[in-house]
Structures are given as C-alpha cells and as structure tokens.
C-alpha positions as YAML, in Angstrom:
chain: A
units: angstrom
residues:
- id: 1
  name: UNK
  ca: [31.20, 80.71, 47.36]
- id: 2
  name: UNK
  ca: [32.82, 84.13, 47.07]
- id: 3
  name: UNK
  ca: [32.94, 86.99, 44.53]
- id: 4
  name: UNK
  ca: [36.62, 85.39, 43.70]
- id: 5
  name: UNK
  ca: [35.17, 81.63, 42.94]
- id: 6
  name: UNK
  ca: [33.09, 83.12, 41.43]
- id: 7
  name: UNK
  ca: [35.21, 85.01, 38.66]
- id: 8
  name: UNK
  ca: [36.95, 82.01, 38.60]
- id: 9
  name: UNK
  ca: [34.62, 79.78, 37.11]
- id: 10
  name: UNK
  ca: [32.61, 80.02, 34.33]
- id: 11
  name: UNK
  ca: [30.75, 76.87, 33.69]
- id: 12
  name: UNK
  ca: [30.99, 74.35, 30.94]
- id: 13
  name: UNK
  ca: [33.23, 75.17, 28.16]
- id: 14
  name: UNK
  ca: [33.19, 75.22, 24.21]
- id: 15
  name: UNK
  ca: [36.17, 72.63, 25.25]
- id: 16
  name: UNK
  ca: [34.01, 69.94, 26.73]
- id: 17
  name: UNK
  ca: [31.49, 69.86, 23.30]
- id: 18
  name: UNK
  ca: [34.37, 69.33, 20.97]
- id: 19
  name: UNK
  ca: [35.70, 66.39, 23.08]
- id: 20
  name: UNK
  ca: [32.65, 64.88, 23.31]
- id: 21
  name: UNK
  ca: [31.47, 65.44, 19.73]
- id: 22
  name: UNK
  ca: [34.90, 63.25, 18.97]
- id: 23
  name: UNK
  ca: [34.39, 60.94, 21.68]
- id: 24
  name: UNK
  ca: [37.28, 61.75, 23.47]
- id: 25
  name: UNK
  ca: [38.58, 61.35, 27.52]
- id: 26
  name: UNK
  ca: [40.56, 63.39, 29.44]
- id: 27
  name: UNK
  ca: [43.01, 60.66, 29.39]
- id: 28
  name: UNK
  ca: [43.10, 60.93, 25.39]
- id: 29
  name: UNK
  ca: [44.44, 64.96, 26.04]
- id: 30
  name: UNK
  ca: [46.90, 63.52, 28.54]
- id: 31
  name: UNK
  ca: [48.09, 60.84, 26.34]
- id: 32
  name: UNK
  ca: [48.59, 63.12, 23.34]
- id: 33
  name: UNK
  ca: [50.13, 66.15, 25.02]
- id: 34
  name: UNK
  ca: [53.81, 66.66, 24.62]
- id: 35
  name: UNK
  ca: [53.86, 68.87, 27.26]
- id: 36
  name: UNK
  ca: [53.21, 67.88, 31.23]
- id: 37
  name: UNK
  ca: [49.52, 67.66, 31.10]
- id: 38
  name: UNK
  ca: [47.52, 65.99, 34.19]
- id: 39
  name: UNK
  ca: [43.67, 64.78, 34.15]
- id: 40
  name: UNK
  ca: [42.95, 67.01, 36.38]
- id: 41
  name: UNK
  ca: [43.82, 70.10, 34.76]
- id: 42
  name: UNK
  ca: [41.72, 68.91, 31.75]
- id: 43
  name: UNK
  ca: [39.34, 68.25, 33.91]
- id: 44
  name: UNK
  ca: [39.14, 71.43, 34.93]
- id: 45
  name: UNK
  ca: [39.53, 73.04, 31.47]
- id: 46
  name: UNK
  ca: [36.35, 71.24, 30.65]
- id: 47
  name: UNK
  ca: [34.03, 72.71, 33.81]
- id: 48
  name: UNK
  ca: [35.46, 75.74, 32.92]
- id: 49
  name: UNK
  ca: [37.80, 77.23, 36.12]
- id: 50
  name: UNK
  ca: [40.04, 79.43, 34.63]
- id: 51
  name: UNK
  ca: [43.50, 78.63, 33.62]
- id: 52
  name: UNK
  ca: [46.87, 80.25, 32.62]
- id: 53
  name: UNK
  ca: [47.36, 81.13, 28.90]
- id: 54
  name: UNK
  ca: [50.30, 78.67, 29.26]
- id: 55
  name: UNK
  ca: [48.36, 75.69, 30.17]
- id: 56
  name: UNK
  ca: [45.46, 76.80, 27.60]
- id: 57
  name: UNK
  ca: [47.84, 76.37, 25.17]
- id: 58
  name: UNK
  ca: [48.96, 72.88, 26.10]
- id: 59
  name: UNK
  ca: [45.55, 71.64, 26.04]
- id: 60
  name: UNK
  ca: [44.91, 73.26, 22.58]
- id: 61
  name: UNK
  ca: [48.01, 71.65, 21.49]
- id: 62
  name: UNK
  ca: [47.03, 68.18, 23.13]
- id: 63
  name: UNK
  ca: [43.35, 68.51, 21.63]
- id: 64
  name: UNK
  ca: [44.74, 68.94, 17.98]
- id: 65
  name: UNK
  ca: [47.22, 65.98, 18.46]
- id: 66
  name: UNK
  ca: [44.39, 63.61, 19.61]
- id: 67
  name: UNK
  ca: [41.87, 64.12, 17.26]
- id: 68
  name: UNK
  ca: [41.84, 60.94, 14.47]
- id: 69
  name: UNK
  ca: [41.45, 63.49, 11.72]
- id: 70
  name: UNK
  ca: [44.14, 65.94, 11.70]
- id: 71
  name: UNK
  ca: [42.75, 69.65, 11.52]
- id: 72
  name: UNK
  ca: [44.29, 72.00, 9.03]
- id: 73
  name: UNK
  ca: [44.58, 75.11, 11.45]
- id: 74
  name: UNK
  ca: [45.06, 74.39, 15.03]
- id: 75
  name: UNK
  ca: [42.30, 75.55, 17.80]
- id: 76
  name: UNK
  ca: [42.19, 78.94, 18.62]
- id: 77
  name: UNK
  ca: [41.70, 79.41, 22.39]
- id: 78
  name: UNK
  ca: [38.91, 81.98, 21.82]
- id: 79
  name: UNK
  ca: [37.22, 78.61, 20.63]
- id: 80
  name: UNK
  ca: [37.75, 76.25, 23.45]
- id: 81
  name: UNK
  ca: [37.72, 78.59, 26.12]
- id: 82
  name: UNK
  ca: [34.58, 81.28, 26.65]
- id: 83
  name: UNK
  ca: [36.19, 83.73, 28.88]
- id: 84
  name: UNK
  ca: [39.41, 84.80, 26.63]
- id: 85
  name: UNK
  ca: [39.32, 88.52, 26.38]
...
C-alpha cells in the first residue's frame, strides 16, 4: 500500500459505533437518505476511507433520518468522522 492509501484511510470510524449501538445496516442509511446514497459509499464511510464533505453530509443527513428516536441537533461530522480538520 502506498503513502497515498495510506492518507486515505483511517480505520474504523466514530460512524460505524453509532450504527451499531442503534442496530442499524447500511441499507437503513440508503433507505433513509434523500439524497443519492449507495451501500457502498456507507460502506466505506464506516471503514473509514475518506470522503468528500458533500457526501459526509449526506450520510449525516441519512443517519439522523434513520434513527427511531429523532435527535434534537443533527450529527456533527467532527462526530462521525475522525479525520475532519
């Protein structure tokens, strides 16, 4: 693997606790997104290969909509994603 796989992945992320903590799927992100949202990029949101801010954001958005009890605030990124500046 070289140095630029490298920066590009940073292992499991705070993402992949909070889904499973509320027992959800990737397909439960996909199915609650109102935005174009495949498995595979939660997938990869989850094992932590980095992403644009845009698609960040759809999986924040997703992640709030799926959850059974509605948050008050919506996710920050800083708290799904460990490499946001």
């Amino acid at each position: 693997m070289g140095q630029d796989q490298d920066e590009r992945n940073f292992g499991p992320q705070p993402l992949d606790k909070i889904m499973t903590d509320h027992g959800l799927d990737n397909h439960g992100l996909v199915a609650a997104s109102r935005e174009p949202l495949t498995h595979k990029a939660v997938q990869r949101a989850r094992k932590g290969r980095r992403l644009t801010n845009r698609m960040q954001l759809r999986i924040s958005e997703a992640l709030t909509r799926s959850l059974q009890t509605p948050v008050e605030t919506p996710w920050k990124l800083s708290d799904l994603f460990n490499y946001r500046d």
